[in-house]
Structures are given as structure tokens and as C-alpha cells.
C-alpha positions as CSV (number, residue, x, y, z in Angstrom):
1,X,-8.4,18.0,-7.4
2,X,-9.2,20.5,-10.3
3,X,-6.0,19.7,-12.1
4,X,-7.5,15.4,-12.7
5,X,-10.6,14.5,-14.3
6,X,-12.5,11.4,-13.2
7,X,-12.3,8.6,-15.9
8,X,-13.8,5.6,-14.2
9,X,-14.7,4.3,-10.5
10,X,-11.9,1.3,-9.6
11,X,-13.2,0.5,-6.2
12,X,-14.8,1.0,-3.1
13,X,-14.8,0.3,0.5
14,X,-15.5,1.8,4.1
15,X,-12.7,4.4,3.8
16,X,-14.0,6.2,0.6
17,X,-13.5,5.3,-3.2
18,X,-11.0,5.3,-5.5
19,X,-10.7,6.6,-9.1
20,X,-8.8,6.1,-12.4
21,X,-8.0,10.0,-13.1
22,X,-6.0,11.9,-15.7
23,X,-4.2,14.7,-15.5
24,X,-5.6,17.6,-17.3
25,X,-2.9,19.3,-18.7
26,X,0.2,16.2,-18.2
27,X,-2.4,13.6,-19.4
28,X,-1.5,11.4,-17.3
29,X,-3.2,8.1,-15.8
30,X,-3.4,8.1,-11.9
31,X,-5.5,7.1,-9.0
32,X,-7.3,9.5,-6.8
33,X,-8.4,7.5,-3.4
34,X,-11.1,9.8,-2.2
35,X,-12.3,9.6,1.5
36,X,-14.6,11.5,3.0
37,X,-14.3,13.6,6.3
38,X,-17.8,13.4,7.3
39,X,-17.5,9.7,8.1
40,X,-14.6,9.3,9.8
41,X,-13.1,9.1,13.3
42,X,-10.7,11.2,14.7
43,X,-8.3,8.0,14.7
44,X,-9.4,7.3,11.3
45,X,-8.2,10.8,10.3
46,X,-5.1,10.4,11.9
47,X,-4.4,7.1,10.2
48,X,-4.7,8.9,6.9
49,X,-2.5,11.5,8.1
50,X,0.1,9.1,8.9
51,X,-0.1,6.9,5.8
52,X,0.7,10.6,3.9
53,X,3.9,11.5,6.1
54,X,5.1,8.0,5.8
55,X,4.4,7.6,1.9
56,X,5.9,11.1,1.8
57,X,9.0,10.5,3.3
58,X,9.3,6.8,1.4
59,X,11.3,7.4,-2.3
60,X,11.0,3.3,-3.5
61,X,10.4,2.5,-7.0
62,X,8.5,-0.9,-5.5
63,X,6.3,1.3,-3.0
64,X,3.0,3.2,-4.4
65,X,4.2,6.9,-4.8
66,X,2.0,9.6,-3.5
67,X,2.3,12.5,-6.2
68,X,-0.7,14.9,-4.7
69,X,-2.8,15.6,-1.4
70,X,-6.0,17.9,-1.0
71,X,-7.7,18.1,2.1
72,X,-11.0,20.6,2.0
73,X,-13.9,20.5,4.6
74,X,-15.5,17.3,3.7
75,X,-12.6,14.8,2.0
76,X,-9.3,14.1,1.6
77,X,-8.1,13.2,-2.0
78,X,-5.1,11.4,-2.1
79,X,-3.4,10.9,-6.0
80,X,-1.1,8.0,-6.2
81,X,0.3,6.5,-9.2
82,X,-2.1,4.2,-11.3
83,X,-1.6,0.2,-11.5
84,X,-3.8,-0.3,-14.1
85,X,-3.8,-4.8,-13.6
86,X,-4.6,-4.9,-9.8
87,X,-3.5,-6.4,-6.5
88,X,-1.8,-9.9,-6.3
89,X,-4.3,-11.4,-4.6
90,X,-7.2,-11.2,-7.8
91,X,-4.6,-12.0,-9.9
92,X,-3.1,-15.0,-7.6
93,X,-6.9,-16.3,-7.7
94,X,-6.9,-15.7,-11.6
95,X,-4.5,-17.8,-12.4
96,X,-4.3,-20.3,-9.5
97,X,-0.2,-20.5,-8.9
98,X,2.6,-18.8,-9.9
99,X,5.3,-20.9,-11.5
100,X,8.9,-20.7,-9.1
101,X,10.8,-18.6,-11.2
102,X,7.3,-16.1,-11.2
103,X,7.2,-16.5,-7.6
104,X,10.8,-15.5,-6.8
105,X,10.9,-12.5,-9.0
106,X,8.2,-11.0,-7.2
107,X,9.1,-11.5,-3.4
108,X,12.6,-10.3,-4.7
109,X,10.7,-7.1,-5.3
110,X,8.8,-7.0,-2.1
111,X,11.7,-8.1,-0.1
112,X,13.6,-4.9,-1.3
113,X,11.0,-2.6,-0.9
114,X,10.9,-3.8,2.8
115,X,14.2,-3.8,3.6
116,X,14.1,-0.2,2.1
117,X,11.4,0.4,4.7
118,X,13.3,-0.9,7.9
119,X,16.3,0.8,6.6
120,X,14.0,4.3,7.2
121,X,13.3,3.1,10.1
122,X,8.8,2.3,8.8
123,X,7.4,-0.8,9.6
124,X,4.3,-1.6,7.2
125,X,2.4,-3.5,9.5
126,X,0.0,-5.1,6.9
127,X,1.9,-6.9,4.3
128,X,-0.9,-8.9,2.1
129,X,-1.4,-10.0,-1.4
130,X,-4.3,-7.2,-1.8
131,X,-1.9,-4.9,-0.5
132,X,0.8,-5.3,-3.4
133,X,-0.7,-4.0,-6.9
134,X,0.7,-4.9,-10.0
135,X,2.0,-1.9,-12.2
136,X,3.2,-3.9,-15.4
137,X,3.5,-7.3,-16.8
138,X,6.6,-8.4,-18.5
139,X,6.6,-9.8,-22.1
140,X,8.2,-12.8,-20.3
141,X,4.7,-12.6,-17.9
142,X,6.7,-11.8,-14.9
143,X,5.0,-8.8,-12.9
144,X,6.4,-5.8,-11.6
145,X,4.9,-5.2,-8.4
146,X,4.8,-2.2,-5.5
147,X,3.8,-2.2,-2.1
148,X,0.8,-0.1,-1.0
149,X,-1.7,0.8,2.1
150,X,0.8,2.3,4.8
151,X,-2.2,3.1,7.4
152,X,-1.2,1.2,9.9
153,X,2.6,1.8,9.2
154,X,4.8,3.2,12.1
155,X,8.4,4.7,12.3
156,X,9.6,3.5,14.7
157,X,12.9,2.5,16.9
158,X,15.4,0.5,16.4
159,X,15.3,-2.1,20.0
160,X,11.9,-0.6,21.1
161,X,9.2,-3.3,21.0
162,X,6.0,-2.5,18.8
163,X,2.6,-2.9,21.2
164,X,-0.4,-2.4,19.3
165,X,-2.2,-5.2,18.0
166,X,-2.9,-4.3,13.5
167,X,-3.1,-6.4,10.8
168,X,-4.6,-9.1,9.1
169,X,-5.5,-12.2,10.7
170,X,-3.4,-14.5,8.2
171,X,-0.5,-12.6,7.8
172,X,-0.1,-11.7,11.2
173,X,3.4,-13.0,13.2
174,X,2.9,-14.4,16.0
175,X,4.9,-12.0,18.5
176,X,2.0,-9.1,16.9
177,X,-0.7,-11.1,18.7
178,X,1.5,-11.2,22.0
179,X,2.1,-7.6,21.8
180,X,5.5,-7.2,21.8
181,X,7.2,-6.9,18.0
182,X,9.6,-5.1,16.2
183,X,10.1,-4.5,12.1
184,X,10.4,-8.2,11.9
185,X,7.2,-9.2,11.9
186,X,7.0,-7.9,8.4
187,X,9.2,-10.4,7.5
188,X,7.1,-13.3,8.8
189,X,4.0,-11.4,6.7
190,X,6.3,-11.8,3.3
191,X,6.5,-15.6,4.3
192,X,3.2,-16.4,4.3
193,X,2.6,-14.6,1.2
């Protein structure tokens, strides 16, 4: 990470933290999720490992590119690009409802992105409105949106049922909770959002 400089903290949870950084020498805006070793599990660990390979292997332009990962003895520090006006969930409770054209525009945007993922064969596994960031508003106010958080995402295949039991509680179809799924259950997950 001696190529960013830290600008300012954006969040914080049990992973790690994640900063708004700049590129010293492209200066450039991105986001540097930082989580440290120390703490985690070994299936921790390997969910970040797998969230890399995944996002690596993704090429979307409505799915969070990865452009940079360092791993030393005590943290990882992934760089991402930088949506500088947040998820879709702060901004659903910010302005209460989206009008139907609003609305359309952005499931159209998520609904690609996930086909794109089945079509590679990666099932997300967490699809949620705090899991969608918004990269750019429109002069019209629609929203551009891309898809983020691929921890719990799996390649997997095609007529092989999924078993394990990840998500959220809201968002999760109903064939998850019986253990036996394929990419589909994704789809469900973009319904209820």
C-alpha cells in the first residue's frame, strides 16, 4: 500500500476498515478495505481469498473492480474502485422511495451484472441493498449502481445443487434455507430488493 495515501476513514465493521485513498503518483480516488490477519479465522481468511479470485476473474462494469491486493504478515489490503455516494440501502432510507422509472433503471443494472455472473458460472450469494454502492448520479437523478461483497460467492456448476446455508435473513430464497439451491436464488434476492 505505499503507492495510496489515506484520505479519510469511510467505514468500519468486524472484518477490518475501509478507506477513501489516492493514488500517489495517478491521483486517483479509491478505496482500500483493510482487514487485519491477526483477527481472523482460517475460514475467514479463506473467504477473503475467495472474494479476490472471484472479483479477479469478474470483468463487469456494474460489479466493484478490484485494481490492487497486498497481503503482509498482519493484513490484507484490498484497493477497489471508490463510490464516493454509498450503498442503496442509506440512500433508499434517505429518500424514502424511488419513483418507477428510478426503480427500473437500477434493477436493469443489477439484473445484468447478475446474469453476467451466472454466465461465469459465480453465484453471489448475498444480494442486498447495502451490498450495491452507488458510483454516480445522473443529472436526471437516476443512479449508476455496481454490485459488491463477493465473500460468500461460489463458482459453481451448472445442475449441481448449492448446500451451504449464507446470506441475509431477508433476502434469502427459500430453497437456501432448505439447503439445496442453485444460481437462482440470486434471482429471488433481486426480487425482494
Amino acid at each position: 500500500d505505499h503507492l495510496y495515501t489515506k484520505h479519510r476513514k469511510l467505514g468500519a465493521g468486524g472484518y477490518g476498515e475501509v478507506w477513501l485513498v489516492k493514488h500517489k503518483y495517478l491521483h486517483r480516488d479509491y478505496a482500500m478495505k483493510i482487514i487485519t490477519k491477526k483477527s481472523n479465522k482460517p475460514s475467514e481468511e479463506k473467504e477473503i481469498m475467495n472474494e479476490i479470485k472471484i472479483l479477479k476473474s469478474l470483468d463487469h462494469p456494474k460489479i466493484l473492480k478490484v485494481l490492487d491486493f497486498y497481503s503482509t504478515s498482519n493484513k490484507y489490503s484490498i484497493i477497489t474502485e471508490y463510490c464516493p455516494f454509498g450503498d442503496l440501502f442509506a440512500e433508499l432510507q434517505r429518500v424514502k422511495h424511488f419513483d418507477e422509472g428510478s426503480a427500473s433503471f437500477i434493477m436493469h443494472q443489477i439484473f445484468k451484472a447478475i446474469s453476467y455472473c451466472h454466465s461465469m458460472n459465480v453465484i453471489h450469494r448475498d444480494l442486498k441493498l447495502e451490498n450495491i454502492m452507488i458510483y454516480k448520479q445522473e443529472v436526471n437523478k437516476c443512479l449508476q449502481v455496481k454490485i459488491i461483497d463477493f465473500g460468500t460467492a461460489k463458482i459453481y456448476e451448472k445442475g449441481q445443487n448449492e448446500t451451504r446455508y449464507v446470506g441475509t435473513s431477508y433476502y434469502i430464497a427459500p430453497e437456501v434455507i432448505q439447503r439445496k439451491y442453485n444460481e437462482k436464488c440470486d434471482v429471488w434476492s433481486c426480487g425482494v430488493i
